[in-house]
N, C-alpha and C positions, 0 to 999 in steps of 0.2 A: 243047254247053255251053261258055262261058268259058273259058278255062284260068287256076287260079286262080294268081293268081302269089304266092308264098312269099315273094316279098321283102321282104316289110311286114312279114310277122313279124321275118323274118331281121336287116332294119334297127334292128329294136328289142328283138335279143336280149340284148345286154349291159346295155343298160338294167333289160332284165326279171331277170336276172342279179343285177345292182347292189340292186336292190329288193329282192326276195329275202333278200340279205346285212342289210339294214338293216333288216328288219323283223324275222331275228332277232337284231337286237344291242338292239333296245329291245323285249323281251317282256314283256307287259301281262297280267295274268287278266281273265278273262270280266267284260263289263259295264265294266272300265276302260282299255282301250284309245286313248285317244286320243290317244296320239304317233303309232300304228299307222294310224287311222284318219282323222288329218291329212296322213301321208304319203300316203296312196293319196289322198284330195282332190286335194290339190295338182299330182303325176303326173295326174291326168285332166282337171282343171281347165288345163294347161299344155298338156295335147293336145288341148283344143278342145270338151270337155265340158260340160255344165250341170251343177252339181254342187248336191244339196240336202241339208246337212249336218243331224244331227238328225230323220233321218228317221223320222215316224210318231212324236216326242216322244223316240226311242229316244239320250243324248247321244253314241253313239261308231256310231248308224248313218247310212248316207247312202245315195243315188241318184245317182249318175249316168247321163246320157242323151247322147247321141248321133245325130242324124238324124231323121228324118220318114219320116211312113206307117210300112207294113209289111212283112216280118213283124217283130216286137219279140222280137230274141234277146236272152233276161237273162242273165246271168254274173255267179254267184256268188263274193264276195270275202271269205274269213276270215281271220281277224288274229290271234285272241284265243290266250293261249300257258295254259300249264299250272302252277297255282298249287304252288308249291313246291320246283321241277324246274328253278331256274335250274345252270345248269354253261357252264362253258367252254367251248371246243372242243378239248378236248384228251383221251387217251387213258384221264383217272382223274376220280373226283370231288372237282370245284373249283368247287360255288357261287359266283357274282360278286356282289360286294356291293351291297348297295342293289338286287337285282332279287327281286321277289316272284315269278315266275313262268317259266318257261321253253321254248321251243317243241320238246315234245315228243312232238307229234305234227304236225308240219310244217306250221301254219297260216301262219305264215311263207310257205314254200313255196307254197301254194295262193294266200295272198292276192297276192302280186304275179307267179305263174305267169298267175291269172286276170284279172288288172286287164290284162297289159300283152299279154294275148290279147284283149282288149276295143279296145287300144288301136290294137294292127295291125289288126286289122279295122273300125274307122272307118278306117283308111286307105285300107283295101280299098274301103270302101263309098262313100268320097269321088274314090279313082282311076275307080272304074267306072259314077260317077254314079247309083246306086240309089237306087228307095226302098226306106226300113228304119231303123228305129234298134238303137240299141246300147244296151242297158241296164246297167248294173253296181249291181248291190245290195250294200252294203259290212254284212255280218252279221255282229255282235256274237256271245258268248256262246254259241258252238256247245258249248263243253266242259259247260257245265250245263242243256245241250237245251229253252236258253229262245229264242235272238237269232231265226232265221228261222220258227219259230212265232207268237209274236209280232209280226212282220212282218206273215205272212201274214193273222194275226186283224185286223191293223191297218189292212188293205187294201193293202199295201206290195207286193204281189205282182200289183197290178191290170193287166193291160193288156199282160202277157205272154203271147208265143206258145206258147214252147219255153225250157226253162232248161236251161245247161251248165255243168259244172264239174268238178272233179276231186279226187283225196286219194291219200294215200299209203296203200300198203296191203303185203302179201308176193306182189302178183303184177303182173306190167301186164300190165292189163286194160281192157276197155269191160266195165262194170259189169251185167251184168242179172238179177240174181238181188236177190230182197229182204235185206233187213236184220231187225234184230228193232225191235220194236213196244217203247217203252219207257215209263216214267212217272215222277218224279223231285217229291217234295215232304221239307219238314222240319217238323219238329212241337217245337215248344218247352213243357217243362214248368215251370210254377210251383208251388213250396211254401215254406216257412219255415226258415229257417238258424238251427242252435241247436248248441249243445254236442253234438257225436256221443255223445259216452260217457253223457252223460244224457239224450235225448232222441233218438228218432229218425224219429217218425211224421213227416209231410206232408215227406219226401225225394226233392227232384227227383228226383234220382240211382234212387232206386227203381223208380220208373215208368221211366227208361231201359230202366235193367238186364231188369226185368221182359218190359217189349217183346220187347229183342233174345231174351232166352231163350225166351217164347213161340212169337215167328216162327220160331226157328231147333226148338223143338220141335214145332210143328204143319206144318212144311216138305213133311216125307212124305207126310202125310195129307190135307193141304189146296189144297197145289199143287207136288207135283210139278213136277218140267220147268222150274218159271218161277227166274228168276236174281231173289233179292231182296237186295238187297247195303247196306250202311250204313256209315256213319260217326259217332261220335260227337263232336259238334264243342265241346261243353260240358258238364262232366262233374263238375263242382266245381274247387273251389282247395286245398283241406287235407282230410285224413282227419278230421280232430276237427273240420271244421266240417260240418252236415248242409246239402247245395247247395239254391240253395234257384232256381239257375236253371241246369234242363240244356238238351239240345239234340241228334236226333237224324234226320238226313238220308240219306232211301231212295232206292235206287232199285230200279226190278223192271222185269224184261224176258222178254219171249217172244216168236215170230213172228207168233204171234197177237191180234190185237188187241183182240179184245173179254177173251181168258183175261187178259192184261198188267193192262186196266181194270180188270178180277173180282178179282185178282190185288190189286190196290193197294188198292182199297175194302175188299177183306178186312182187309190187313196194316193200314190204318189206323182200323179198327173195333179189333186187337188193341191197339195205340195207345191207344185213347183208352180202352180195357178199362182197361189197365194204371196210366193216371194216376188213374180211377178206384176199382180198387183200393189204390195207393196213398196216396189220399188229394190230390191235389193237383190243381192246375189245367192242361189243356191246351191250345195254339191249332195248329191246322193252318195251314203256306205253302206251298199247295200251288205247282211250280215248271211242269210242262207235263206235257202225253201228247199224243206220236208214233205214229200209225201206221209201220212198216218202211217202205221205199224201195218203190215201186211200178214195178219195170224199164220201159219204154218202147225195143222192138225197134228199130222206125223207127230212133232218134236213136243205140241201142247198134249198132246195125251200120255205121250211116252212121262213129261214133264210130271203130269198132272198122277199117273203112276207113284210115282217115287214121292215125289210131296206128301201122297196121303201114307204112304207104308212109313218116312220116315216121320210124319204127325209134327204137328206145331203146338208148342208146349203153350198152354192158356195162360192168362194174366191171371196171378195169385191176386184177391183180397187184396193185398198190400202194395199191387203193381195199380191196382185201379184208385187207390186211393192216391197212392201219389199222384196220378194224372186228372184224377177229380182236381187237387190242389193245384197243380197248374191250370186247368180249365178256370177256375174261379179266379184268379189273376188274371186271364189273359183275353177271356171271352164273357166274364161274366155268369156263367153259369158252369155246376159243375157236373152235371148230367154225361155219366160214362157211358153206352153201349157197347160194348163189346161182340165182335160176331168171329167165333172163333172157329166154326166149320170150314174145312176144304173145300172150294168149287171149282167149274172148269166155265172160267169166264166166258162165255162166247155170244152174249148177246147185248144187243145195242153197241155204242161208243163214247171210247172214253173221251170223258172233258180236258183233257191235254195233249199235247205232243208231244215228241221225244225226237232226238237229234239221231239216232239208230233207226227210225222209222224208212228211211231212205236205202240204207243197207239192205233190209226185208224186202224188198221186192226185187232185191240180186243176190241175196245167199239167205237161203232158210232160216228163219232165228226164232228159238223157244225164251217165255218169258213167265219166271215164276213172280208171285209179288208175298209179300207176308204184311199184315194186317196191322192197322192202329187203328184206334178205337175212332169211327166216323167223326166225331166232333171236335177230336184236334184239328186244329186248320192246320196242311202244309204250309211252306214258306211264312212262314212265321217264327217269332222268340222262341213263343213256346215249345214247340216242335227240336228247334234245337238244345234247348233246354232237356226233355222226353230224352233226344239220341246219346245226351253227355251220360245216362243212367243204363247202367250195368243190365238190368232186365229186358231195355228196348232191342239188346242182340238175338234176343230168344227168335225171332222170327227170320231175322236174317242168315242168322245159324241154318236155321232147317231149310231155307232155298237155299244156304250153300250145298249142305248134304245133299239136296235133290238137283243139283246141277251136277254132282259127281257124282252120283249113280247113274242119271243119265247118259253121262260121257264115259261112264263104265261099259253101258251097255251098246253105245254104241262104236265105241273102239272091239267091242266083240263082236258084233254084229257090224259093218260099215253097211248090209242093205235098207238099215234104216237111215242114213244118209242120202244115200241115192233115192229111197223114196222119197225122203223129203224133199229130195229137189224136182222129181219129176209131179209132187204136188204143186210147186211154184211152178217149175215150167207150165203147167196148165193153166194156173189161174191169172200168169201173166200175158200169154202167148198173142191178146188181142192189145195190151196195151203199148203205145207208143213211149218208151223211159227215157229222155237225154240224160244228158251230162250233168253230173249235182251240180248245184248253185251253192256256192258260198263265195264270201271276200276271200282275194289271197292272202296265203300264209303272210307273206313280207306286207299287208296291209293293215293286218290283223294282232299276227302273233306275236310278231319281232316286236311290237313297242306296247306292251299292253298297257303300262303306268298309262301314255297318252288317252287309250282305249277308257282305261276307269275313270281317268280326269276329264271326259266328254271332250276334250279337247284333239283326239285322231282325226278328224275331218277341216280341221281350222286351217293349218297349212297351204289345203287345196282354195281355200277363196283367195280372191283378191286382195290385196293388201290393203 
């Protein structure tokens, strides 16, 4: 075989560096992305890419391609930052003005880890004269486990071999254990707004309250095990006035995918019990259902190869005390572990889900992760605080180099493509897979300001 040369990456490590920085200094929420989503255009567009903005109707996704024939490595690009969770990069909490959003779970990181892993490897593939393209799918909206679901229903995933990509996690790792199976919709209530002290029937606010109380007392008995979690995003304006428009956003998760389904149909049965009883009007939005991550060995060992040859540089002394310092603002204590070993994930499952988990069980997909120290919480300030500091790339860097040495190796070799898939064909072959679930684009994506203002569902009630 070849010997693949490293220099393509290495040539465009600062760059990918650079990007990195600049993707989290202008952090976007889910579905509004397009500073983020113009940045990474233009870097692939300037490297010789076809770029097709607006991908599948979606306005902050895109496609980029690269080369001819086969095999068609895809590489996944996330942007999208975390609503509410802007902070500085410094050791306390300092929200920055004018940002809605924050990258607190390193989408920053992944998105220009993986673009500019896209980008050395057309180089590769243009030094070595191959056929093969490069694919880069640029996915909205992972935080509300709608952007590459929607793709996928879209057709946006056509014509792919093998998918790679990567994420932060508390370990580095090549990924091969599932994820949990998730479902995510919101239910908007209408009733009539009257003087509380005199009047109280047809109260949005009722049917809320009533729900969450319901769900959280038939929990035990009804589903066990499953994570059913909410927010209420509308809930009235004054005590003395009865609301007369709430608003109440689930999500449920289990490993399981048909219990997760069972799971959500229930809780949304109790839902519409409750508006019901209450007296008032309800409309279901519904947002998507995920199957868990589908591991593919092939592409995690191949993965899990290259991770350890190209090594993950450890937290200097001065990298853990800075994250002590956040730790102690943020959590209270400042107890760092650190676990800086390569492994090859592959037992039990993990406590989240991911909006690409649906994709794995119709095009093979490797997934590296790189390590923060167990005790910072995800989604959190702090966390986006950690991603604004120059050292937190160290990890993302090296699953970028190990996603394009893998895509090295297998643009020379395409039979470990085809193996990868005739792994999947086997491990799928007794499951029954429909059509992904998610809301449509024009329900979703076209008005997202409505979407963040919990106010996208209000139209559909009565007046």
């Amino acid at each position: 075989m070849t010997e693949i040369n490293a220099q393509h990456w290495d040539n465009k490590q600062a760059e990918i560096s650079g990007c990195i920085g600049k993707l989290w200094e202008t952090p976007e929420p889910p579905l509004m992305e397009y500073r983020s989503c113009e940045l990474l255009c233009q870097w692939l567009e300037q490297e010789g890419f076809t770029v097709e903005r607006q991908y599948c109707g979606i306005p902050t996704a895109f496609r980029a391609v690269y080369g001819q024939g086969g095999p068609a490595i895809g590489i996944l690009a996330e942007y999208d930052g975390l609503a509410g969770l802007s902070n500085a990069a410094v050791s306390h909490r300092c929200p920055l003005p004018g940002q809605a959003a924050g990258h607190a779970c390193l989408h920053s990181h992944i998105g220009g880890g993986n673009t500019g892993a896209a980008i050395a490897l057309k180089d590769f593939l243009r030094a070595e004269k191959l056929p093969g393209r490069i694919i880069v799918l640029g996915c909205p909206a992972e935080e509300i486990l709608w952007g590459k679901i929607a793709l996928l229903g879209e057709g946006g995933f056509a014509g792919l071999d093998v998918i790679l990509t990567c994420h932060v996690d508390y370990q580095n790792a090549s990924v091969a254990r599932p994820t949990l199976s998730c479902g995510t919709g919101e239910f908007a209530f209408g009733g009539v707004s009257s003087h509380s002290g005199a009047a109280r029937n047809r109260n949005a606010l009722d049917a809320v309250e009533l729900a969450v109380a319901s769900i959280e007392r038939m929990r035990a008995h009804q589903f066990p095990g499953v994570s059913v979690e909410h927010v209420i995003r509308h809930g009235g304006v004054m005590p003395n006035i009865t609301p007369d428009r709430t608003s109440l956003w689930l999500y449920v998760r289990h490993p399981n995918y048909q219990t997760m389904r069972r799971t959500y149909d229930y809780v949304a049965g109790i839902v519409r019990d409750s508006a019901r009883i209450a007296g008032v009007e309800v409309v279901e939005g519904f947002i998507s259902a995920t199957r868990g991550y589908l591991p593919n060995h092939t592409l995690g060992r191949l993965l899990l190869k290259n991770l350890k040859q190209v090594g993950v540089p450890p937290y200097t002394p001065g990298d853990l005390e800075a994250i002590s310092q956040l730790l102690r603002n943020a959590t209270g204590t400042d107890k760092v572990v650190s676990s800086p070993e390569i492994i090859y994930l592959s037992e039990g499952v993990d406590p989240y889900g991911q909006d690409d988990g649906e994709a794995s069980w119709r095009i093979p997909l490797g997934r590296v992760n790189w390590e923060i120290p167990a005790q910072v919480p995800l989604h959190n300030w702090c966390t986006t605080a950690l991603a604004g500091m120059e050292f937190s790339r160290k990890g993302a860097l090296a699953c970028s180099k190990a996603i394009y040495l893998t895509g090295a190796e297998i643009l020379l070799n395409p039979d470990i493509a085809s193996e990868a898939k005739r792994e999947l064909a086997e491990q799928t072959k007794t499951e029954k897979i429909g059509a992904p679930e998610y809301a449509p684009v024009k329900d979703l994506a076209l008005n997202p300001k409505a979407f963040w203002d919990g106010t996208w569902l209000f139209d559909k009630l009565p007046a």
